[in-house]
N, C-alpha and C positions, 0 to 999 in steps of 0.2 A: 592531523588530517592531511598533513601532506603526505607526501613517500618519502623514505630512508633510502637510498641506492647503497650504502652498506649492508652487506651481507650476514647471514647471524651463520656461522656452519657450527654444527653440533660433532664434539672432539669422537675420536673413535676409540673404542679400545672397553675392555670390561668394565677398569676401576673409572672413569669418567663418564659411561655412558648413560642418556638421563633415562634409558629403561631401568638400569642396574641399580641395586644400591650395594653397595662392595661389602659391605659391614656384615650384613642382612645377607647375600646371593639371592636377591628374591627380584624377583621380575616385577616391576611396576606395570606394566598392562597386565602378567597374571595378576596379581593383583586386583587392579584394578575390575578385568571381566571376572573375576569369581567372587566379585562382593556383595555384586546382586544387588546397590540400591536402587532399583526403579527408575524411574528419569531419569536419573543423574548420570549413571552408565551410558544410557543412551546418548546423553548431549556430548559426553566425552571422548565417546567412540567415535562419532562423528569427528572429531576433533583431530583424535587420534590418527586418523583415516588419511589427513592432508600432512607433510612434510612442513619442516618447519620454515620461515619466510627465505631466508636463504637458499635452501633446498627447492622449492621453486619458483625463484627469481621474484616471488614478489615484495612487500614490506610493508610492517605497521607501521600506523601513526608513530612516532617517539613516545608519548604521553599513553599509547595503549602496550606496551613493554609488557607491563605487569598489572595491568586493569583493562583492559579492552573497551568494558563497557564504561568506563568513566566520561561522565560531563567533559566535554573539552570547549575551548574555545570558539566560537564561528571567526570568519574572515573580518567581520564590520557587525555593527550593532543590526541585530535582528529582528522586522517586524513581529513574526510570528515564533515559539519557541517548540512548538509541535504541527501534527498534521494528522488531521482524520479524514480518509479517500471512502468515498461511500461511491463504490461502484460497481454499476448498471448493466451488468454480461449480457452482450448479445446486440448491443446499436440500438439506443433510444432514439424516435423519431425528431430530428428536432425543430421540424418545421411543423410538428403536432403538439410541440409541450414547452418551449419558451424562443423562438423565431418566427416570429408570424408574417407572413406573406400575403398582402390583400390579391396581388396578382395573381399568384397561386389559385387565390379560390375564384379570382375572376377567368380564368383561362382554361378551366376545368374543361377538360374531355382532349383539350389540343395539343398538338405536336408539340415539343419543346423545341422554341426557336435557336437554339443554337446546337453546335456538338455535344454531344455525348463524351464521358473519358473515351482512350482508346483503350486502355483495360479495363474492362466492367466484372464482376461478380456473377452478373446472368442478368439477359437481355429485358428491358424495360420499356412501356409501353407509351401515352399518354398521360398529360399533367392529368394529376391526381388529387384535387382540393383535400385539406385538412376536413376530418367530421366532427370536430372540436370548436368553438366560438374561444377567441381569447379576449382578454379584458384588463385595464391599466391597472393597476395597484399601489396604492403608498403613495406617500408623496412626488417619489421618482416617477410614477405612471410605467412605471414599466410593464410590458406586456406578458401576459403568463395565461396560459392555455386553463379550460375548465379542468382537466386532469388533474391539476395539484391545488388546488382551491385554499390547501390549508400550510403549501409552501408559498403560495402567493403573499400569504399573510405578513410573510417575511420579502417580501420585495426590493424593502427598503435595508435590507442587508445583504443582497445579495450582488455580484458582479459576476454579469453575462459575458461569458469569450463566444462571438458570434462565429468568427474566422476560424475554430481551431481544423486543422488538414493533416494527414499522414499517408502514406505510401502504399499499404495494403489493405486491398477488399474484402479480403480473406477472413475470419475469425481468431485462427492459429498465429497471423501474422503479426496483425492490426494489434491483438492482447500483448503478444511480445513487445510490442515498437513501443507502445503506451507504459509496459510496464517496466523494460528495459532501454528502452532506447535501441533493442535493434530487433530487428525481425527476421532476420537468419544466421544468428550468431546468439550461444548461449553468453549471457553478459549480466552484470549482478541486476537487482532490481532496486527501482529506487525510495523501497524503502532502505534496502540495504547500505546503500549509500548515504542514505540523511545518517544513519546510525553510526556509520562506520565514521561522519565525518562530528556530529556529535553524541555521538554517547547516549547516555539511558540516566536519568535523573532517580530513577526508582533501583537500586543492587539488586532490588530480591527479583527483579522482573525484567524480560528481556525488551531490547530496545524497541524491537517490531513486532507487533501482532498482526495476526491476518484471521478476522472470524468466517466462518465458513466460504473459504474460498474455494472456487472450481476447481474441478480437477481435470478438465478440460481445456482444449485449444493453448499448449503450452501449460497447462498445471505447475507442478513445484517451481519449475522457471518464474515462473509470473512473481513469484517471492522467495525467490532463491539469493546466495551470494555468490553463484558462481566463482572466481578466482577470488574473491574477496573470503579472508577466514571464516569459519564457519557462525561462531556467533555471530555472523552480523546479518546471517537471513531471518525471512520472518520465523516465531512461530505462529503454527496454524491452530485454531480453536476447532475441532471438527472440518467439514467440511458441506459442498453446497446440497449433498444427497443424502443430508442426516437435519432434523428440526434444531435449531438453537440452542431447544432445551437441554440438549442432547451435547453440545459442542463442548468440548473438552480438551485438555494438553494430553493426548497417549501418554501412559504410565506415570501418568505425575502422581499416582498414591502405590505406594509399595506395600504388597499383604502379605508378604513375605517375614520382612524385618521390622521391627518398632523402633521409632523416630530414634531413640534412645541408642540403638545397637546401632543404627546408622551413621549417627555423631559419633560414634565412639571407632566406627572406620576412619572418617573423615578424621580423624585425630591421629590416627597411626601413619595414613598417607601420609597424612603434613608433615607427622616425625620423620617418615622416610627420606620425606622431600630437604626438609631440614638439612638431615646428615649429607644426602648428596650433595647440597650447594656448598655444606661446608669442603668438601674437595674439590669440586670442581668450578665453583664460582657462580656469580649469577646468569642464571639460562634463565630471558626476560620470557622465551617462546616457551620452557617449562610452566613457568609459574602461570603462564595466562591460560594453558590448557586447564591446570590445577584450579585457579578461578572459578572458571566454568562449570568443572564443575563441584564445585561448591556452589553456584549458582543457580543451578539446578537442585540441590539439597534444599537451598530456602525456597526456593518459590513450590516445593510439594507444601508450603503453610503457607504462602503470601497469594499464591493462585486460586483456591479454592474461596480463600476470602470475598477477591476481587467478582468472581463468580456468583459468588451467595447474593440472590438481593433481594433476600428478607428486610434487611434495613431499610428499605428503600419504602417511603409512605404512599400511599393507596391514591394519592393524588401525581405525584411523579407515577407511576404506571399506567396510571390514567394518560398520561400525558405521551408517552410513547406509544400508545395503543397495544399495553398488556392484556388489555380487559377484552378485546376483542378476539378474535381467533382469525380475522383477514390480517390483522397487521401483528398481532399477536409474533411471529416470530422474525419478523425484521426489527421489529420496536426490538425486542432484544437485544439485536446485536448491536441497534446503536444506543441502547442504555450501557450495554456491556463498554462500549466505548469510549462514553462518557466518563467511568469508570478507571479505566486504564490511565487515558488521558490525563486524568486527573492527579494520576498515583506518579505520572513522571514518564509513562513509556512516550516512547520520541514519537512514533509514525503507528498510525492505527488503521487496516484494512477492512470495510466493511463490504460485502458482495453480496448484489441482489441476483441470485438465480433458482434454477429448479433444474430438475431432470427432462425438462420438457424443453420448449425454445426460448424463453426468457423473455427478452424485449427484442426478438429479433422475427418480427411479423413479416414473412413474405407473401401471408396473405391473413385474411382474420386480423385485420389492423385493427380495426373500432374494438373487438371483444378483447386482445391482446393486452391492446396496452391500457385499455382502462383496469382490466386486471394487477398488472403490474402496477401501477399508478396509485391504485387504493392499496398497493399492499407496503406502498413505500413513501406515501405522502406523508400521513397523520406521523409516524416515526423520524421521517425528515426535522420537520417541524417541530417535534417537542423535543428533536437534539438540539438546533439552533436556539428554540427558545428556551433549554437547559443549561447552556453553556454561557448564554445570555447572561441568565439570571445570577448564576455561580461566577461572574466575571473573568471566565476563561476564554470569552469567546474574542477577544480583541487579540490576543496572543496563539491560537488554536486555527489553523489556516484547515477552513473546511473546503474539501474538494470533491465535486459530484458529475457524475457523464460515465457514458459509456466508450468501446474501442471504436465507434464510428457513427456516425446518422444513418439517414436513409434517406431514399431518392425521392424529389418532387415525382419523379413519374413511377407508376403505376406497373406490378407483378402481378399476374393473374389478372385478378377479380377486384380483389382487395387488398393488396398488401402494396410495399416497398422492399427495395434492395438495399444491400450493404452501399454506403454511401461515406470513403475517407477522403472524400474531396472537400468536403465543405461539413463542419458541425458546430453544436454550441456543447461547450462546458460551463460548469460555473463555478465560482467562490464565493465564502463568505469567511467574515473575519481575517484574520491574521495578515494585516497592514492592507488589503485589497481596497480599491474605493467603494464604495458603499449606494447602492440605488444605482447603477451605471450599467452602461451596454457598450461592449471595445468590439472592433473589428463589425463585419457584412460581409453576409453571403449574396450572390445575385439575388436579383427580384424573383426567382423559383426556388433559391434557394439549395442550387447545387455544386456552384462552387464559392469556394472564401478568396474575397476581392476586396476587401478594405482591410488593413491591419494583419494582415495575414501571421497566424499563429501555429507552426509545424510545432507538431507533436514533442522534437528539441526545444526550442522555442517554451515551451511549457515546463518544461524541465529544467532549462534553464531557469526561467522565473519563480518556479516552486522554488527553487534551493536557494536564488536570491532575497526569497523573504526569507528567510530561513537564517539567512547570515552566512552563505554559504557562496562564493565565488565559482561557478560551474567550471571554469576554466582554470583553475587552480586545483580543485578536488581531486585528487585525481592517486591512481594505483598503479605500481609500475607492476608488470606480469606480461614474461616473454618477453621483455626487450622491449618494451616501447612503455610507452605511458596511455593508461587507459581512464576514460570518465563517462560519466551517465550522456552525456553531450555527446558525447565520439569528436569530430573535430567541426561539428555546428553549434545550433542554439543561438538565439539571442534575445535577454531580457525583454518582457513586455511592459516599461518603463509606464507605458501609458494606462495601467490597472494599478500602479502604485497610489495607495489615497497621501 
């Protein structure tokens, strides 16, 4: 998980070259594009596509040489050994659904007594009461808006970040910053990074999944690896303009060739592969391309599996709200989740959107988000308390929120603005403390004034449970040294249980 500052260069010339095999005069890409397995072609092409780490300045892990996706080491003993992001497109309010402000609702109709940012997103009116009553839950008493009635349930697992803040109002930007760390720079994302710095516990399946993510406000970025090699971005399961039912890996079934005839490719490469190393020696950036895919060969059997869930008993679907048709396709994707999680994949994406505005009310607040809310509560809930039960959830670091809040004051009629001056996230599980609220936003609730948590700052501490030093992580490309942090962050020591 460090960087190698030695360079791999690939020798020149016929009898050396790793397209070539001398023996054979057969082009390994031909090859390879005219075999037509289905996925596999696809993950390798990709593959193909980038020079090798010497070639452009950058460099694997040592230990990813010739396994890329292998288990590696973390920095220090790790609270959490995975991570499932259940996120909320579009800026949940969160002075409507876990930060409650009695002032807020006593000051309704009046001016907001202090400044405003000096960049706003579009001009805002009058403090604007919540139209939600909240109420204490669990032993902790912590407060949780009527919205989620059946994640309140879980109160006493959860840890509130009241302060989290970032830099852009924007949608485009804000998803960037959240997802990458920067919001005008293409930069890997951080799933890509947990993966890159450990590994995939599961061979047949890739380290990051992302189920129906947007294809919006920065799309593939949002789960891309940028300069980081190609296996280490998400794959995506469908996307947020198709039902769950529906989400799937492109080309992962080939109705071309039988599994059979496609092993019996993957046998002659290898032989190829064989004889060129025996001349030319070990090329580590060869063999991890070759991995790959083969990586892609097994998971057209190990993906379909994890998909299928027929297994799964009439009371677990009960419990993610299969049986409903309101929750019916988010319960899904975090059953789907559970799922993965469970099989070894490192970092799992879960996204609540539509083709419509998601959770991003700037006006129709009350009908808005009680929509969203019912369509993400009852599935929340029976993740927490799936993961519970299955004892995965002390080591499984679950993280929930959207790219921003919204404003105490008042859009239109009835809505709020984009608000990245002040929001709540939250966690449960994977080492976090348990029943607890870090950080404050003002008494309106517009900006974060206690504990203050940048969006670095977050990412920092994600990867810190993780076992992962953010300041250490890091990939050299172009000449400098790059990390999910850029040159901030700083642990939120005070969320450590």
């Amino acid at each position: 998980m460090h960087h190698d500052d030695a360079e791999t260069k690939v020798p020149a010339g016929t009898a050396a070259s790793p397209d070539t095999c001398a023996c054979h005069g057969l082009s390994r890409r031909a090859m390879l594009r005219g075999s037509g397995v289905g996925f596999g072609y696809l993950a390798l092409a990709s593959l193909l596509a980038e020079q090798s780490a010497g070639e452009t300045g950058g460099a694997l892990p040592s230990s990813a040489a010739t396994d890329p996706l292998a288990p590696r080491e973390p920095h220090f003993s790790p609270r959490a050994k995975r991570v499932i992001f259940l996120f909320m497109k579009g800026g949940p309010s969160h002075v409507d659904t876990f930060d409650y402000k009695p002032k807020l609702q006593q000051d309704h109709g009046q001016p907001l007594p202090f400044a405003k940012p000096r960049v706003q997103f579009a001009p805002t009116g009058t403090l604007l009461k919540s139209p939600w009553k909240f109420q204490a839950h669990g032993s902790s008493g912590l407060l949780v808006s009527e919205l989620f009635p059946q994640v309140a349930r879980h109160a006493d697992d959860l840890c509130l970040i009241h302060s989290l803040h970032g830099t852009n109002a924007a949608h485009g930007g804000a998803l960037l910053k959240l997802h990458t760390g920067s919001d005008n720079f293409v930069r890997p994302s951080m799933g890509a990074w947990v993966t890159y710095g450990l590994g995939t516990e599961n061979q047949n399946l890739p380290g990051f999944i992302t189920i129906c993510p947007t294809l919006a406000h920065g799309g593939v970025k949002n789960w891309g690896s940028a300069f980081l090699p190609a296996y280490y971005q998400g794959t995506p399961l469908g996307n947020a303009s198709v039902p769950s039912t529906q989400a799937r890996v492109r080309y992962i079934q080939n109705d071309h060739l039988s599994r059979r005839m496609q092993q019996k490719q993957l046998e002659v490469l290898d032989q190829l592969n064989r004889q060129h190393l025996e001349q030319s020696g070990p090329d580590g950036v060869l063999e991890a391309r070759i991995r790959s895919f083969e990586l892609a060969f097994r998971m057209q059997t190990e993906m379909p599996l994890v998909e299928d869930l027929s297994e799964e008993t009439p009371a677990t679907r009960r419990l993610y709200g299969l049986d409903d048709k309101v929750t019916e396709n988010f319960g899904r994707q975090c059953l789907l989740a559970r799922r993965f999680v469970e099989r070894g994949v490192r970092f799992v994406q879960v996204t609540h959107s539509d083709s419509n505005v998601q959770w991003d009310q700037h006006s129709n607040l009350k009908q808005g988000h009680e929509k969203n809310a019912l369509e993400v509560d009852q599935p929340i809930a029976g993740l927490l308390t799936d993961l519970k039960a299955r004892g995965l959830l002390h080591d499984t670091l679950v993280l929930w929120g959207g790219e921003f809040g919204r404003t105490p004051t008042v859009q239109g009629s009835d809505g709020r603005d984009h608000n990245p001056e002040g929001f709540t996230m939250w966690m449960a599980g994977g080492g976090v403390k348990a029943g607890f609220r870090y950080g404050a936003t003002d008494e309106y609730g517009y900006y974060a004034v206690e504990n203050k948590v940048h969006v670095h700052d977050l990412h920092a501490t994600l990867l810190h449970l993780l076992g992962l030093d953010h300041e250490k992580l890091t990939y050299r490309y172009a000449g400098r040294d790059f990390r999910l942090t850029d040159v901030a962050g700083k642990v939120a020591h005070g969320i450590l249980a």
